[in-house]
Structures are given as C-alpha cells and as structure tokens.
N, CA and C of each residue as an Amber inpcrd file, in Angstrom:
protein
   486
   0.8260000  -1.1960000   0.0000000   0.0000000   0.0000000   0.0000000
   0.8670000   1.2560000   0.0000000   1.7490000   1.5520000   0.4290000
   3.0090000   2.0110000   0.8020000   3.8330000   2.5310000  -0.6450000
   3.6280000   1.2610000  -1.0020000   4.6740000   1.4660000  -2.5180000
   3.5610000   2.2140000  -3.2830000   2.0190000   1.8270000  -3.5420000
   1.1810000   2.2350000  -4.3650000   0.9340000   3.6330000  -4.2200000
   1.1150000   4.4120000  -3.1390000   0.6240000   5.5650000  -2.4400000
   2.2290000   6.4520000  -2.4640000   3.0290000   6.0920000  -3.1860000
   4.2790000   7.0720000  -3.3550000   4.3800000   6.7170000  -4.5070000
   3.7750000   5.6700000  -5.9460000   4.3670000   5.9870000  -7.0610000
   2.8610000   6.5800000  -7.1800000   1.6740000   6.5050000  -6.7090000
   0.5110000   7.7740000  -7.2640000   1.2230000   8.9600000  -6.8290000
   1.8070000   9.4960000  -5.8800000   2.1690000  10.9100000  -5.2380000
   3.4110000  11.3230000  -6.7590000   4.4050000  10.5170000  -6.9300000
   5.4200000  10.2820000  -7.9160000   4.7760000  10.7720000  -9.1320000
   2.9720000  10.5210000  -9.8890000   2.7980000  10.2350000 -10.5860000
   2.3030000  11.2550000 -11.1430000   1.6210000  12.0380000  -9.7690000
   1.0170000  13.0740000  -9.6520000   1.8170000  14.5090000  -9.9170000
   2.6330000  14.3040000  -9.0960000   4.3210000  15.8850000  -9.5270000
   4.5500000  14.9820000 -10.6750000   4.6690000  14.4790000 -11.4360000
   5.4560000  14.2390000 -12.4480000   4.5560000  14.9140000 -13.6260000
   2.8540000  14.7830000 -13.2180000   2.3180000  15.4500000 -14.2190000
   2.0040000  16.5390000 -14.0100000   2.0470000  17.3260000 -12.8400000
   2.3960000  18.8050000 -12.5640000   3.2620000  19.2940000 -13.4920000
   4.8690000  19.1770000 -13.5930000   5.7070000  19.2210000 -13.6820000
   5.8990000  19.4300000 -15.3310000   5.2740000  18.2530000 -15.7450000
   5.0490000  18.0170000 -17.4800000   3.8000000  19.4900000 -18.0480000
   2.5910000  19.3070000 -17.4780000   1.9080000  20.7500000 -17.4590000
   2.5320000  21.6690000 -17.5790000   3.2330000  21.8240000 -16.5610000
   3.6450000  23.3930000 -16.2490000   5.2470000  23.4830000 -17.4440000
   5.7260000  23.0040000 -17.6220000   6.7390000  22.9530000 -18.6050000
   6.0730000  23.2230000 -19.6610000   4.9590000  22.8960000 -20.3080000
   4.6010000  22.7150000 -21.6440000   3.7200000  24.2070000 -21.6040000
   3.0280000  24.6860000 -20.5340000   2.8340000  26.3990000 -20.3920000
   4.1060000  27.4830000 -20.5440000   5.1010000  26.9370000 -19.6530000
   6.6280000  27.7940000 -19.7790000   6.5260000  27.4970000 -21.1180000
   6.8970000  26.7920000 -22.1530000   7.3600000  26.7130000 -23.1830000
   6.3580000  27.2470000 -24.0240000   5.0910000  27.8930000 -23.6970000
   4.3070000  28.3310000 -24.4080000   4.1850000  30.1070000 -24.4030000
   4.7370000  29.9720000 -23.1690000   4.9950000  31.7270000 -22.7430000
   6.2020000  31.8310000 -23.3150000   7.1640000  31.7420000 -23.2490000
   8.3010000  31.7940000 -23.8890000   8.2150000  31.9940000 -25.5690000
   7.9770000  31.1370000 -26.0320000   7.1400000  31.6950000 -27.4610000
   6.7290000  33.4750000 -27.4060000   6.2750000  34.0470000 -26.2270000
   5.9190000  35.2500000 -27.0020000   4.7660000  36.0190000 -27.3640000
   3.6090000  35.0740000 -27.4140000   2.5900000  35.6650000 -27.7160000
   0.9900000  34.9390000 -27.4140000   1.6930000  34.2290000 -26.0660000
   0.7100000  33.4880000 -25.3130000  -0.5880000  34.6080000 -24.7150000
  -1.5850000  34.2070000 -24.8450000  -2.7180000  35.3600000 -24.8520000
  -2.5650000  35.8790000 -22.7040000  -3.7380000  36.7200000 -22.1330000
  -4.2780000  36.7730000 -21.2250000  -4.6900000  35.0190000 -20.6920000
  -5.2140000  34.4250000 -21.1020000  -5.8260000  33.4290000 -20.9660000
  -5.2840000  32.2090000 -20.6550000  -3.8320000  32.4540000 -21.5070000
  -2.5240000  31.0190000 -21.2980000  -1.8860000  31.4420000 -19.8160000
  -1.5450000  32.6680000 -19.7460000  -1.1690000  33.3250000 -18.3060000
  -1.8520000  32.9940000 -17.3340000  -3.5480000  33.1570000 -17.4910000
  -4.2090000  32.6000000 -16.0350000  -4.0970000  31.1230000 -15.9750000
  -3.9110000  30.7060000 -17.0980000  -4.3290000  29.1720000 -17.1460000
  -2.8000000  28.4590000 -16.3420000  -1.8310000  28.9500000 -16.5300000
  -0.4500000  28.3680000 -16.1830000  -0.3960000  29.1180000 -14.6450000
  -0.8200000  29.9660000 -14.2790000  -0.8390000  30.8170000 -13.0950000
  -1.9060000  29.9130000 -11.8040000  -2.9420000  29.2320000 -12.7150000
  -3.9030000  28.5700000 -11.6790000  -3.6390000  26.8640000 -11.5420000
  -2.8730000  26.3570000 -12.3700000  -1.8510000  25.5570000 -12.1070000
  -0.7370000  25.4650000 -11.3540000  -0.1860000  26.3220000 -11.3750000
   1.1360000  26.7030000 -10.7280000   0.6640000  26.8050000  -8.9090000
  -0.4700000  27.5520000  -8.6910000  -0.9810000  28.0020000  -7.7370000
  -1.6450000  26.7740000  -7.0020000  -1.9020000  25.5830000  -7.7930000
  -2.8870000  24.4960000  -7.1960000  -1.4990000  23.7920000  -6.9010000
  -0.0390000  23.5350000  -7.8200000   0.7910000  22.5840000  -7.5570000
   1.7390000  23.4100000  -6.2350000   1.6160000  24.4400000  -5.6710000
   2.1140000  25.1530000  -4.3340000   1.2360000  24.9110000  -3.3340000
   0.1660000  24.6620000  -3.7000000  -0.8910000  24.6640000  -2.6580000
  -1.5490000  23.3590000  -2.2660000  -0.5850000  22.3010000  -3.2510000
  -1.2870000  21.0270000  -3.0460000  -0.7380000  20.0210000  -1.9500000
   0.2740000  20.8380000  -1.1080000   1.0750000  19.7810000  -0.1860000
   1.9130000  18.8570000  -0.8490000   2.4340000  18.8110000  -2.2090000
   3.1160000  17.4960000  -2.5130000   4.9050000  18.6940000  -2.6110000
   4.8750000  19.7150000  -2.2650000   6.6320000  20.8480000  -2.4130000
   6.3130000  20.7630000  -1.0230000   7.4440000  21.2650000  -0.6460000
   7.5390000  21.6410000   0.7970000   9.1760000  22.5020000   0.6410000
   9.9600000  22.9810000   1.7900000  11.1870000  23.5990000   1.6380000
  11.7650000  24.8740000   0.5730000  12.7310000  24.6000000   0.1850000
  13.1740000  25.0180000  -0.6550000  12.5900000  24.9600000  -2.5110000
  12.0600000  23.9790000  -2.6630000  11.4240000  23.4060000  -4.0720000
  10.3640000  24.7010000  -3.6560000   9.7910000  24.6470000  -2.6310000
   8.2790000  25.3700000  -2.5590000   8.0310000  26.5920000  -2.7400000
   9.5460000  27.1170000  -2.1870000   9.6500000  28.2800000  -2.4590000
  10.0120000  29.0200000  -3.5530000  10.7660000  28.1590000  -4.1740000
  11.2260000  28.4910000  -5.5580000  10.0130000  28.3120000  -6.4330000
   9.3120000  27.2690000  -6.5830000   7.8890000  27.8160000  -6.8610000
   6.8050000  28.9920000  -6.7720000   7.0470000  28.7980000  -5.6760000
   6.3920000  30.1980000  -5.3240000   6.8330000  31.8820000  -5.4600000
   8.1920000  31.4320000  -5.8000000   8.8540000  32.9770000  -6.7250000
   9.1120000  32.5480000  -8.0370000   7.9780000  31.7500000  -8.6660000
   8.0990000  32.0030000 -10.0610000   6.7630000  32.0650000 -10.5770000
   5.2370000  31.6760000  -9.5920000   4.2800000  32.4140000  -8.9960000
   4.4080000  33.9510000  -8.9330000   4.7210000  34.3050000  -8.0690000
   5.0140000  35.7490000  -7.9900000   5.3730000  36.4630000  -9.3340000
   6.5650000  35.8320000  -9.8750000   7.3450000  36.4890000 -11.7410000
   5.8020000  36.5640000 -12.5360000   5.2960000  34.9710000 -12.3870000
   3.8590000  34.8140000 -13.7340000   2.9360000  35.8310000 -13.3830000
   2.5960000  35.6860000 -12.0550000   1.7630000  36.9030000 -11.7210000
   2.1710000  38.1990000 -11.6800000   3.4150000  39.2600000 -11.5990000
   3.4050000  40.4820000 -12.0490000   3.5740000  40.4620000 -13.6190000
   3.9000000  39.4970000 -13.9370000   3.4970000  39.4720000 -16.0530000
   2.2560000  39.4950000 -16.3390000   1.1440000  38.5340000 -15.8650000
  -0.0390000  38.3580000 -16.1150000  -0.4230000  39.7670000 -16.0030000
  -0.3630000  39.8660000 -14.1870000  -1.0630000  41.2330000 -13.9490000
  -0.5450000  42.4970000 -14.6280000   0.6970000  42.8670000 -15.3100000
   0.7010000  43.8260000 -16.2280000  -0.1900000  43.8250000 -17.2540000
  -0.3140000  43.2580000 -17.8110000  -1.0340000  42.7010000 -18.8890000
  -2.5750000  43.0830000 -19.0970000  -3.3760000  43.0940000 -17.6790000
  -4.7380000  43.4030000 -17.3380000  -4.7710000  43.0240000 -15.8800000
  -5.6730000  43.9440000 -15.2690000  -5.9960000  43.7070000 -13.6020000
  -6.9730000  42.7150000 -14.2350000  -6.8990000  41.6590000 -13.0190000
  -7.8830000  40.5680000 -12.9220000  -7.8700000  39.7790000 -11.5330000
  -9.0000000  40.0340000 -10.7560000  -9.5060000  39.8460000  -9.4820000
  -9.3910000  38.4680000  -9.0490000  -9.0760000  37.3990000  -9.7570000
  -8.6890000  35.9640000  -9.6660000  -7.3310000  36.0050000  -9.2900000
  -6.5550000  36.9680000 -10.2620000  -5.1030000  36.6700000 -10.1700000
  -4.8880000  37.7760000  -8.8370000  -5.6080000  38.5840000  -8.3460000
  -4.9090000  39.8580000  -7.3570000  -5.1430000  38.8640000  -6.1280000
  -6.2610000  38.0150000  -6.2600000  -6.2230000  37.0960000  -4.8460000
  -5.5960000  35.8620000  -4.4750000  -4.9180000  35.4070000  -6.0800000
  -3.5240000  34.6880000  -5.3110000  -2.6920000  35.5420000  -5.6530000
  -2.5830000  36.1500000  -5.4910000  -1.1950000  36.8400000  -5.6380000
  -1.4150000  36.8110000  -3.8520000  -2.1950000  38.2170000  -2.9660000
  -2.2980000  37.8850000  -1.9800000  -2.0840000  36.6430000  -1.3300000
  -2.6780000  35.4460000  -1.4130000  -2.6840000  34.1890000  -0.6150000
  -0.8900000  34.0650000  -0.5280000  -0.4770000  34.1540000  -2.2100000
   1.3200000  33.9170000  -2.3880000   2.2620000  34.7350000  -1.4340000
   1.9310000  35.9340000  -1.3940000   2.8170000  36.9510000  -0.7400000
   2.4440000  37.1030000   0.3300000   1.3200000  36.4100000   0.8980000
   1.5210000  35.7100000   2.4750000   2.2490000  34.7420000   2.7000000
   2.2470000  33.7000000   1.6680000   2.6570000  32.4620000   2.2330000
   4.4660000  32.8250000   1.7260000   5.0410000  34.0180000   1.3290000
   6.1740000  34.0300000   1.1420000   6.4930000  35.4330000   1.9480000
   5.7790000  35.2680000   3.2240000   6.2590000  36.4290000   4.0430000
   6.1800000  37.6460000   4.0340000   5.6770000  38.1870000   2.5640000
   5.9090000  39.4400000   2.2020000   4.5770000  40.2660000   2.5770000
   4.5660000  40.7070000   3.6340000   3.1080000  41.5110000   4.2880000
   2.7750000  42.4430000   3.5950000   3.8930000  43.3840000   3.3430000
   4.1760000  44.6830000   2.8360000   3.0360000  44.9300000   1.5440000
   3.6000000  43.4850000   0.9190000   3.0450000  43.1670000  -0.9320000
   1.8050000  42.9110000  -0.7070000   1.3240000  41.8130000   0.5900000
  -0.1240000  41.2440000   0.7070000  -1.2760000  42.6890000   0.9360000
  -0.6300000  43.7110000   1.7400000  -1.5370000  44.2350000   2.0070000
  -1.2880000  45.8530000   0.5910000  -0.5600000  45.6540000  -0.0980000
  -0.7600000  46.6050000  -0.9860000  -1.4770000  46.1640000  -2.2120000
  -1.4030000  44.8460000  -2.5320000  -2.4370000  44.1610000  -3.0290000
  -3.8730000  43.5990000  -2.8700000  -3.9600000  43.6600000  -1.5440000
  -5.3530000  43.7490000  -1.3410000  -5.9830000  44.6190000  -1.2250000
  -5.1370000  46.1860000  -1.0400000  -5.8220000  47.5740000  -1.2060000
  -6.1000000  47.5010000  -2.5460000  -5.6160000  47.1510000  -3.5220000
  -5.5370000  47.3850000  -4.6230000  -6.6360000  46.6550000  -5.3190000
  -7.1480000  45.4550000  -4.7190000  -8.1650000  44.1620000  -4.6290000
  -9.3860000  45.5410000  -4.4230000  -9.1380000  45.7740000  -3.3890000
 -10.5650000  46.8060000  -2.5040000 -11.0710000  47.7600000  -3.5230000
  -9.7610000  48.2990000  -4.3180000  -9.8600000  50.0720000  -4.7250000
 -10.6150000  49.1510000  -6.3360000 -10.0750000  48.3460000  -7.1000000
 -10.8570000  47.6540000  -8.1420000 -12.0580000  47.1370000  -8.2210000
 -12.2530000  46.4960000  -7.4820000 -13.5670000  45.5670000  -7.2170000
 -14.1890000  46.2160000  -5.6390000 -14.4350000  47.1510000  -5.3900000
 -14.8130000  47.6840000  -4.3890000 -16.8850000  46.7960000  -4.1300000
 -17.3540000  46.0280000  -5.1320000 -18.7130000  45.8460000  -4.9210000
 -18.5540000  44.0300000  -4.8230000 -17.1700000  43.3910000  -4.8730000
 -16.9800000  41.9700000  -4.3910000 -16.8580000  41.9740000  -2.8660000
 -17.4910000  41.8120000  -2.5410000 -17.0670000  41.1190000  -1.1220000
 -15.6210000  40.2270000  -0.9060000 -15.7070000  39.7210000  -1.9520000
 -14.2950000  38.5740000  -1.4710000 -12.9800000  39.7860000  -1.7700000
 -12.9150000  40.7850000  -1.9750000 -11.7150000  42.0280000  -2.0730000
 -11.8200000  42.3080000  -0.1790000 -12.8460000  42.5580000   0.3800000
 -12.8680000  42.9530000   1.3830000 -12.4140000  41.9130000   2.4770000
 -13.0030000  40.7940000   2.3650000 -12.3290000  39.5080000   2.9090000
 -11.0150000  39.2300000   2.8430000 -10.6090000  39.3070000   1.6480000
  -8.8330000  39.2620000   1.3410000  -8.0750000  40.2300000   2.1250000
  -8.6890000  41.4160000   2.1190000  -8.1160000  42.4350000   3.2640000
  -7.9110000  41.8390000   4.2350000  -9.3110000  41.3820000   5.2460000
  -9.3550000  41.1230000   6.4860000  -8.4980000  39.5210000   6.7760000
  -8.4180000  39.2480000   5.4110000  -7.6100000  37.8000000   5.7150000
  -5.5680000  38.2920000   5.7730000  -5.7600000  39.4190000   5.2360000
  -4.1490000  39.8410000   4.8610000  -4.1620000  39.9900000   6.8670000
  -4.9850000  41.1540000   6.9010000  -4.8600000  41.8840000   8.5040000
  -4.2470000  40.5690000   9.5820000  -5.4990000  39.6880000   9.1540000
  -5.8110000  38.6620000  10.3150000  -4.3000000  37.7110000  10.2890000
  -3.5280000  37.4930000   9.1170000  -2.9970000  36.5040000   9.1970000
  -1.2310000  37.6720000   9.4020000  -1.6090000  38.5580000   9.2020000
   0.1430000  39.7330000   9.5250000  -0.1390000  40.2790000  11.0040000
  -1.2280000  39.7160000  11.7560000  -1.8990000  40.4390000  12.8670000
  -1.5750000  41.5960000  13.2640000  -1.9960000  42.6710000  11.9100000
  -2.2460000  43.9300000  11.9540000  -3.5950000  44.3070000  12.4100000
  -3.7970000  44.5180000  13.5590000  -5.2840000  44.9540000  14.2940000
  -5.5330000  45.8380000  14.4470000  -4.4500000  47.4680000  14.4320000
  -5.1160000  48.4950000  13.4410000  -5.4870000  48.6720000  12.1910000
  -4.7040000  47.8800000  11.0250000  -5.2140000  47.8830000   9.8570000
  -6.4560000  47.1560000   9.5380000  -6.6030000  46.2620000  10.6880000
  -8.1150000  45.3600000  11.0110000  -9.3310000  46.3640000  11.2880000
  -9.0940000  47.0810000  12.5050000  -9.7770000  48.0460000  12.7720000
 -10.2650000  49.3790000  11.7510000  -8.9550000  49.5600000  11.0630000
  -9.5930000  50.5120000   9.9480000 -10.3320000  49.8230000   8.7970000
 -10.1890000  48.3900000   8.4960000 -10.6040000  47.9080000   7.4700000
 -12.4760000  47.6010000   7.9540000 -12.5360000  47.4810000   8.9520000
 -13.4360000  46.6680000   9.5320000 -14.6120000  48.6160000   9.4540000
 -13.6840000  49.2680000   9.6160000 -14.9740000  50.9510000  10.1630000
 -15.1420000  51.1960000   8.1630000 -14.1180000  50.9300000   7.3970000
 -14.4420000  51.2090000   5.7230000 -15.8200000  50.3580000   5.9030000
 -15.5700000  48.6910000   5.7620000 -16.8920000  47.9380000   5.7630000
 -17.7860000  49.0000000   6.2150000 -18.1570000  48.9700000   7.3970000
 -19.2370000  49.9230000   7.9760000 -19.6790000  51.4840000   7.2060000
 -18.7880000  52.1070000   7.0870000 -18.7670000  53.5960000   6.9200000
 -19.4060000  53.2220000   5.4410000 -18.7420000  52.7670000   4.8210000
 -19.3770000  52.1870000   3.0000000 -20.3270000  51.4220000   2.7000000
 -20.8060000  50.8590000   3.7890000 -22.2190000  50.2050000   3.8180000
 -22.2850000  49.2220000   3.0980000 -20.8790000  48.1660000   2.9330000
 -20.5320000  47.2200000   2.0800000 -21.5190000  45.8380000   2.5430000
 -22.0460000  45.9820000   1.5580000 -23.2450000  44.5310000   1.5650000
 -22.6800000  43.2370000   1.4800000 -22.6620000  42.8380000   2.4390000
 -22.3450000  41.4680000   2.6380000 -23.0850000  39.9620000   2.6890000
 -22.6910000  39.0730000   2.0110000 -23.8850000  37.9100000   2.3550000
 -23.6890000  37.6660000   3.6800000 -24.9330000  36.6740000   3.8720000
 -24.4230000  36.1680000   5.0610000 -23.6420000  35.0570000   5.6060000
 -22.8730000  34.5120000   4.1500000 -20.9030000  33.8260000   4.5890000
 -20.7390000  34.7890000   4.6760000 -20.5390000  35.6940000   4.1010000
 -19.5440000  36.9860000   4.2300000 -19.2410000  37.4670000   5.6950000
 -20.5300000  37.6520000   6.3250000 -20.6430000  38.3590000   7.6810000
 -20.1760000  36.6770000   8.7430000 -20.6710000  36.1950000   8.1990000
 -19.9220000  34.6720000   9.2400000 -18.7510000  34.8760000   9.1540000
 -18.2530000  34.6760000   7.1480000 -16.3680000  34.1750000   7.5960000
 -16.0730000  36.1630000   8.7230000 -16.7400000  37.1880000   8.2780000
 -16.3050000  37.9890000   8.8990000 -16.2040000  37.7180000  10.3590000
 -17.2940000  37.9100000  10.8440000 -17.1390000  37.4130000  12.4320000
 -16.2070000  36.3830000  12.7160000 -16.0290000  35.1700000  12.1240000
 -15.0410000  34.5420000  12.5170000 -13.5970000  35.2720000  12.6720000
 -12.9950000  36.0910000  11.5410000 -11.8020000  36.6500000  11.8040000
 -11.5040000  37.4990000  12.5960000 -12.6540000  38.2350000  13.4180000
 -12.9630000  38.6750000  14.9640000 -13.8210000  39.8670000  13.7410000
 -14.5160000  39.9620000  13.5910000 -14.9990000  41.5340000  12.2260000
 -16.4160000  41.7210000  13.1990000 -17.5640000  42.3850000  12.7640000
 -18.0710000  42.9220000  13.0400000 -19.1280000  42.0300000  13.1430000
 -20.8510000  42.6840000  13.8110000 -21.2230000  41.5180000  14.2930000
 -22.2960000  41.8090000  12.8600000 -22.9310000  40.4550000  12.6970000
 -23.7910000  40.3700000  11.7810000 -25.3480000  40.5060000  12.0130000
C-alpha cells in the first residue's frame, strides 16, 4: 500500500511538472494570450498549494508564482489573479506586498465582497489589528453589503457583528 501511495504521489508531480513545462514553453514563445497566463498561473498556484513541495522546491515555486503573476497582472488587472497573488505573498512572508495588493483588490472591485475579505484575511494573518480596525470601520462607513458567509467568515476573523 506504501509502494502504491508514493508511485501515485510520484505520478502526480510528475504530471504537474510536465503541465507546467509545456505552459513555460508556451509563454516563452511570445505571444501566449491573457488566458494562457491565467491558465499556467492557476496551475502553478494548485501545484504550491497542493502539499506534494515543501522547503526550498516550494519556495522556488512560489517565486516564479510571484514572476507569472506580475506578467499576467501587467497585462490586465484581474480579481482571480490579485487574490492569489495575496494568498502567495503571504505564504512568502511578504506583508508589505499582501496588504498593498489587497488595497488594490478593494480600490478595483470595491462591490466583491471577497476584495474585502482578502483584506481582512491579509490583517488577520500579519496580525495587523489596526489595519483590522480601519478595514473593519471602511466595511461599515461604505455600507458594504455582505452575504451572510460573508458576515460569518467575517465574524469569525474577529470583524463585526452580523
């Protein structure tokens, strides 16, 4: 069971690996659309996020994440790619980037809820609890309509009451 359950894991990065090579080699070409960018970007993002990297491999992944995504995102703002970018530049330490990107999430898509969440998820996880606090009085002051996940996952991250 043992052997079967490390050549599926084996089998699995190996076809990560083959994917994502055959996207590089398609960007490289030159004139891969908007569309090849998200498509290799939401790959890239599932094989960092899938538990099979860990260390050093993971990280180096994840700064070539970061490269696809300031190419993509030159290219056109797009609210898929600004929220991993966030999730990335948390999980690579960089607070600074998470929370200038999720302002940037807020100031674009100001009528998604999930821009405002990404905030409160940047705050919650750099445990900035003034930038919590100011994010949390915008919600209010802007009268940002929330479902009611919205106001749950909110309350859960300590946010306001529903």
């Amino acid at each position: 069971t043992a052997h079967y359950a490390t050549a599926s894991i084996m089998e699995i990065q190996r076809q990560f690996q083959l994917d994502l090579q055959q996207y590089q080699l398609e960007l490289t070409r030159g004139n891969a659309s908007p569309e090849t960018h998200r498509q290799y970007i939401e790959l890239l993002n599932r094989y960092c996020e899938s538990g099979l990297l860990e260390g050093q491999l993971l990280r180096r992944q994840r700064l070539l994440l970061k490269s696809a995504l300031d190419t993509a995102l030159a290219l056109e703002d797009d609210a898929e790619l600004l929220r991993i970018k966030v999730g990335n530049c948390l999980a690579l330490k960089d607070a600074q980037e998470a929370k200038r990107t999720s302002g940037q999430l807020i100031t674009l898509y100001p009528h998604d809820e999930r821009s405002w969440l990404e905030g409160m998820r940047v705050y919650t996880e750099t445990r900035d609890q003034e930038g919590m606090r100011r994010l949390l009085g915008r919600i209010q002051d802007e009268k940002i309509d929330l479902t009611a996940a919205g106001r749950e996952h909110l309350n859960f991250l300590g946010g306001v009451q529903a």
